[in-house]
N, C-alpha and C positions, 0 to 999 in steps of 0.2 A: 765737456762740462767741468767746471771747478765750480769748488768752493771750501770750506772748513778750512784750520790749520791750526797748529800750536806744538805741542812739546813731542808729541811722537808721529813718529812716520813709519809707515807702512807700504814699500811695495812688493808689487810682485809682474810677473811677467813671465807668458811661456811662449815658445816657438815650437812650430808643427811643422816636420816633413813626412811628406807622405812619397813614395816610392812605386814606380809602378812600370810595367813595360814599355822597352822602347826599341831600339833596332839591338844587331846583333853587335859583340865586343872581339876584340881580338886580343887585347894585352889584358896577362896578369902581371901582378906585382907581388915581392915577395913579402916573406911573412913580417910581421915587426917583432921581434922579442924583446922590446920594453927595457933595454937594460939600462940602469941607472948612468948616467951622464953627469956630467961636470957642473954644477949649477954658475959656470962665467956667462952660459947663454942665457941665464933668467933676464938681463935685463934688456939685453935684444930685444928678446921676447916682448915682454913688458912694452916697449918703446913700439915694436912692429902691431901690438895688442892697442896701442892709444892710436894711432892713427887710424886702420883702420876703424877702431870706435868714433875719431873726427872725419874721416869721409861717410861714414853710414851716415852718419845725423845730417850731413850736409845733404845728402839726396835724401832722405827721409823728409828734414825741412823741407827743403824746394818742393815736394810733395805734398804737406800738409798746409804750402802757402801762407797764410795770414794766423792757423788754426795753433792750438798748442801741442806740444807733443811730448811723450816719453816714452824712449824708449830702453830695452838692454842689449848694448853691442855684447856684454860681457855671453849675456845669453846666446845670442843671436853666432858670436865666435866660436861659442862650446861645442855647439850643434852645428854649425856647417864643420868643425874641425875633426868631430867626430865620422860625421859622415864621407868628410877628406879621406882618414884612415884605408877609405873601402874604394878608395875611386884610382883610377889607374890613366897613363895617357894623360892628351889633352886636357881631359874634364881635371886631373889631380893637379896639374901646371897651373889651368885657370883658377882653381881655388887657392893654391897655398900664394898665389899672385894676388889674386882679391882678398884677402886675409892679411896679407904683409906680410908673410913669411917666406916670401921667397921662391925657392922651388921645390919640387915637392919630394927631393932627396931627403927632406928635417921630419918628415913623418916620426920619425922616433926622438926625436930633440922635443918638436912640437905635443906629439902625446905622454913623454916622460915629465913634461914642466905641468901637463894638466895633472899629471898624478900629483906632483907636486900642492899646486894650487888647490887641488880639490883635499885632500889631508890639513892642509894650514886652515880650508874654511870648514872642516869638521870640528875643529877647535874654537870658532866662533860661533858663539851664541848668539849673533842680532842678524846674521843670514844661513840659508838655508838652501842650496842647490840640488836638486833631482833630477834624475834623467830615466825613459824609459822606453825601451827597444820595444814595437809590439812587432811579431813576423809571422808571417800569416800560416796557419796550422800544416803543416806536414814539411812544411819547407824548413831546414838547417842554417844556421848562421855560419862563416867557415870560422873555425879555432881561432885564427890570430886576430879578426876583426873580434869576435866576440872577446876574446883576451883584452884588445884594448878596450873593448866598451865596458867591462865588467871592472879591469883593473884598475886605469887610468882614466875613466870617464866615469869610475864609478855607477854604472848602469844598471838597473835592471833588464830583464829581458825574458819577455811572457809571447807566449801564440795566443794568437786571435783569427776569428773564423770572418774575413772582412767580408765575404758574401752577404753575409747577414750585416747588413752595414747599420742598420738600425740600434741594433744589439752594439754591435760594435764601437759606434761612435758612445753611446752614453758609458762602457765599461772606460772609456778613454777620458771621456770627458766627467766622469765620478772617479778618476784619477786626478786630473786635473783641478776639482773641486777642491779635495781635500787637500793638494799642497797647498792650495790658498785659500786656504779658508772662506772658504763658497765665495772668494771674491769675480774669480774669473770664470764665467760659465758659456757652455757653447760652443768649445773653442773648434773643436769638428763637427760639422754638418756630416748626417748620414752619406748625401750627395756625393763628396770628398771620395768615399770607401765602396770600394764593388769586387768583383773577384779576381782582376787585375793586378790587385794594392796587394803587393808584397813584404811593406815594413814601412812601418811608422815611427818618429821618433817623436819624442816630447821631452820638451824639456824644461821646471820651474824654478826659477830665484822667489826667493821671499827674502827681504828685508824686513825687520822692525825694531825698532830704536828708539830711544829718548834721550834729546839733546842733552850734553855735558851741564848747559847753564841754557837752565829754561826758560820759556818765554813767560809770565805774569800776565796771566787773562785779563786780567781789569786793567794793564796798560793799552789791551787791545782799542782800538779806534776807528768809526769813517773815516777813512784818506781818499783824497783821487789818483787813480792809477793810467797815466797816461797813455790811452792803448797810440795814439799818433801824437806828432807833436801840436797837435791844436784842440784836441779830443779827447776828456779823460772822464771817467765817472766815479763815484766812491763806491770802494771796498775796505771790508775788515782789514785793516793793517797792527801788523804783529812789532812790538814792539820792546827792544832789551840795549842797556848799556854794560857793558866789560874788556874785557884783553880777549880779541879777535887776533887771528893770523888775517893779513890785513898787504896791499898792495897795490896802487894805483899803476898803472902802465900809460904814461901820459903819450909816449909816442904810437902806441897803438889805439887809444881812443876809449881806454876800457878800465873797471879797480875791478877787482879780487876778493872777496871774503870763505873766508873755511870757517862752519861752523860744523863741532863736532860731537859725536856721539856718547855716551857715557859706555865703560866696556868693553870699546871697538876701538882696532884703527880706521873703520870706517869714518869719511867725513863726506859733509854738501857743502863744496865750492860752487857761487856764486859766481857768477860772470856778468856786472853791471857795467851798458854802455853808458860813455862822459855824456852823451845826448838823447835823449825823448828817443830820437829815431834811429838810434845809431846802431839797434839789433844787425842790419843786413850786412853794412860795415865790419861787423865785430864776424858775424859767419864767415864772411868772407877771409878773413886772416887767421880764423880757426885754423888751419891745418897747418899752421905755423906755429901751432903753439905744442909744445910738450905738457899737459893736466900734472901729472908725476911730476916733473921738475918743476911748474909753477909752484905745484905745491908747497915742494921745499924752499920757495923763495920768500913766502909770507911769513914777514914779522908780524908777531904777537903785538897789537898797540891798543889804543883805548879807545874804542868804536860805537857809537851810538847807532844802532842795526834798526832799519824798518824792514819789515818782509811780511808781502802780504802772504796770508790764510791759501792754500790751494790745493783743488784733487782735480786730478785728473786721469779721464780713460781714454787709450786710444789702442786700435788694430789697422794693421793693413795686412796685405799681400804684398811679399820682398821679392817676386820676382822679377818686375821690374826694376828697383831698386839694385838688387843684386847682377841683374844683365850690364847695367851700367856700371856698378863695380867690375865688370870684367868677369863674371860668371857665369855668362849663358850657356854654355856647351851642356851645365848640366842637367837643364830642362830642356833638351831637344833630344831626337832619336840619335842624336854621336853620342850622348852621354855616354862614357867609360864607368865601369862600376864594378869590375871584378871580382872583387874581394867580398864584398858584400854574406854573397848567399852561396850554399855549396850547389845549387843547381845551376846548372847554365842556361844561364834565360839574360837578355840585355835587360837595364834599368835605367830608368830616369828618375828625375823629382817631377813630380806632378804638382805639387802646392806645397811654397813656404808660406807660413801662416804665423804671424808674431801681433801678441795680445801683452795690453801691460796696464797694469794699474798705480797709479801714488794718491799717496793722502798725507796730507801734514794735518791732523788736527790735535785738540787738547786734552786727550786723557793724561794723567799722569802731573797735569800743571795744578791741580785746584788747591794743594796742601801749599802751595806756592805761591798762592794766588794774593795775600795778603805781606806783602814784603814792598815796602822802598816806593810805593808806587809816587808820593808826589816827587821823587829828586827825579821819577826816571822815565815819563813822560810832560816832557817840557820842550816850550818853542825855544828857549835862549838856553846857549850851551857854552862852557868855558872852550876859549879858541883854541886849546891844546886839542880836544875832543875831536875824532873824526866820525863825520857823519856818513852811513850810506842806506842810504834810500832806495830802495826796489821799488820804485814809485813809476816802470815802466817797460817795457817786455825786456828783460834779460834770459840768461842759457844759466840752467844750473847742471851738475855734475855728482851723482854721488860714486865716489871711489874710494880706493885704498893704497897706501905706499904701493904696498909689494905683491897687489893682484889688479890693478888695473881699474878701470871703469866699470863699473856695475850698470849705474843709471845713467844715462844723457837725456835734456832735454829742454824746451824754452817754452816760457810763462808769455805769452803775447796779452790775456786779456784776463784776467782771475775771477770775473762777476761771474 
């Protein structure tokens, strides 16, 4: 469903695993003591953190088909990374592999750079990241996993009685409310929890922001938004003229726009195909592209910006998503998980569970709202001027220089 949009944006997004028995384990892995490292590997990191964010969306897309989507790889990285920590063997091979990072020697590289990351976004005020262990009452978490969930993942970590799965899911799920502000609800079904479930993890992003230079409601307008190239209806299209970071990629098929946040280095890069239909095209070369370095490539010029109005919700189940990244061992009874819990009992993932919401709409624009409107909705425009038009399904992006991908995701149809 979309619709709304304008001067501030709001999402949010949580990812659920849920943990439960499976065959028996033979390897541990030793402990991590967390000790500070060289930051020359941030930008590996950073680089191995954008792709994996452009292969999720791609299986995610091909998933959602024709439908819109948004999702947080940023999220979605936190949390398998985290539960990486605790997994040994095979299953720790195939994550730090579907992840991008390699092998799963960097367990201390990789949770040193989240300490990192997580302290720089305590300092930011327009997002907000939570994470929260639940394990099921009488069972221990072992030291160095809880060290790094508490340290470097910044975690909570509470018992919950999952028998009572009833009880269980809303104590979880009236966690989940309040990081988002009653946006996302339900996120566990009772069903999920029985007396199996050994440990749940949750974990929420909230964004909220309002653009650097805001959109002017009364430029708003019907425009047609071309969902195919022969097929288009009208939609509230959002409309602003100024100095954009700004760049057309004519041999790729695609132009560029960064618009950005007031406060943040948080920005939403734009990804508009040169054609009506040129969405699949533009997928397709995604994981060709570096988001981070594009970014730094956009000059600042003088852009006439249409973008329409849009919210959108979406949830799936990443297990399949995630098998085809190369992760299945850790929903099957090989799953390795060692580290996890001081009891010897084998684990699996039983349910990844990722829920996300955006909204672009106009609080914050009305003080605004009376400024320039006849120079800055006009059909004729001086030639210097570059136009771009969202006037047909594009990919947008909200990220940061020096933490990566937050939001991904494409507008196929905004009514």
């Amino acid at each position: 469903m979309l619709a709304m949009g304008s001067a501030l944006r709001r999402t949010f997004t949580l990812l659920a695993i849920v943990l439960v028995f499976g065959e028996s384990y033979q390897h541990e892995i030793e402990d991590d003591n967390l000790q500070g490292l060289a930051g020359s590997s941030d930008a590996e990191l950073l680089q191995q953190s954008n792709d994996f964010a452009i292969h999720l969306y791609k299986q995610v897309s091909a998933q959602a088909g024709g439908g819109n989507v948004v999702i947080s790889p940023f999220s979605i990285a936190a949390s398998l990374s985290l539960v990486a920590m605790g997994a040994g063997g095979l299953t720790a091979e195939e994550m730090f592999g579907g992840l991008r990072y390699g092998k799963a020697d960097r367990k201390e590289q990789v949770a040193d750079w989240y300490g990192r990351l997580m302290r720089q976004l305590a300092n930011d005020s327009s997002i907000a990241v939570a994470n929260t262990l639940y394990v099921k009452e009488g069972y221990n978490v072992k030291r160095s996993f809880h060290d790094v969930a508490t340290g470097s993942f910044q975690s909570e970590v509470h018992e919950l009685n999952f028998a009572q799965n009833e009880a269980a899911a809303k104590t979880i799920n009236n966690w989940v409310e309040k990081q988002t502000s009653n946006k996302i609800k339900d996120l566990i079904a009772p069903d999920m929890l029985d007396e199996f479930t050994r440990m749940v993890l949750v974990n929420a992003v909230h964004f909220k922001g309002t653009w650097k230079y805001q959109f002017n409601v009364t430029n708003t307008r019907p425009m047609p938004f071309w969902i195919s190239d022969a097929k288009s209806q009208d939609i509230p299209m959002m409309y602003i003229k100024g100095r954009f970071g700004y760049k057309i990629i004519r041999d790729k098929g695609f132009s560029a726009l960064q618009l950005s946040y007031s406060g943040s280095d948080t920005s939403m890069m734009v990804l508009l195909p040169n054609e009506r239909n040129g969405l699949a095209a533009l997928e397709e070369i995604l994981p060709s592209l570096n988001l981070i370095e594009l970014r730094k490539q956009l000059w600042r010029s003088e852009v006439e910006v249409y973008l329409p109005k849009f919210k959108i919700e979406f949830s799936l189940e990443l297990e399949d998503v995630l098998k085809t990244l190369g992760m299945g061992r850790m929903f099957s009874n090989a799953a390795e998980f060692p580290d996890l819990l001081e009891s010897n009992e084998p684990l699996k993932i039983s349910k990844a569970i990722h829920k996300a919401f955006i909204e672009v709409n106009e609080e914050g624009t009305e003080a605004a709202a009376a400024t320039a409107f006849s120079a800055k909705f006009r059909t004729a425009k001086a030639p210097s001027v570059i136009q771009f038009k969202a006037d047909h399904p594009f990919i947008y992006a909200l990220l940061s220089q020096d933490k990566g991908v937050y939001f991904l995701g494409k507008v196929t149809n905004p009514a």
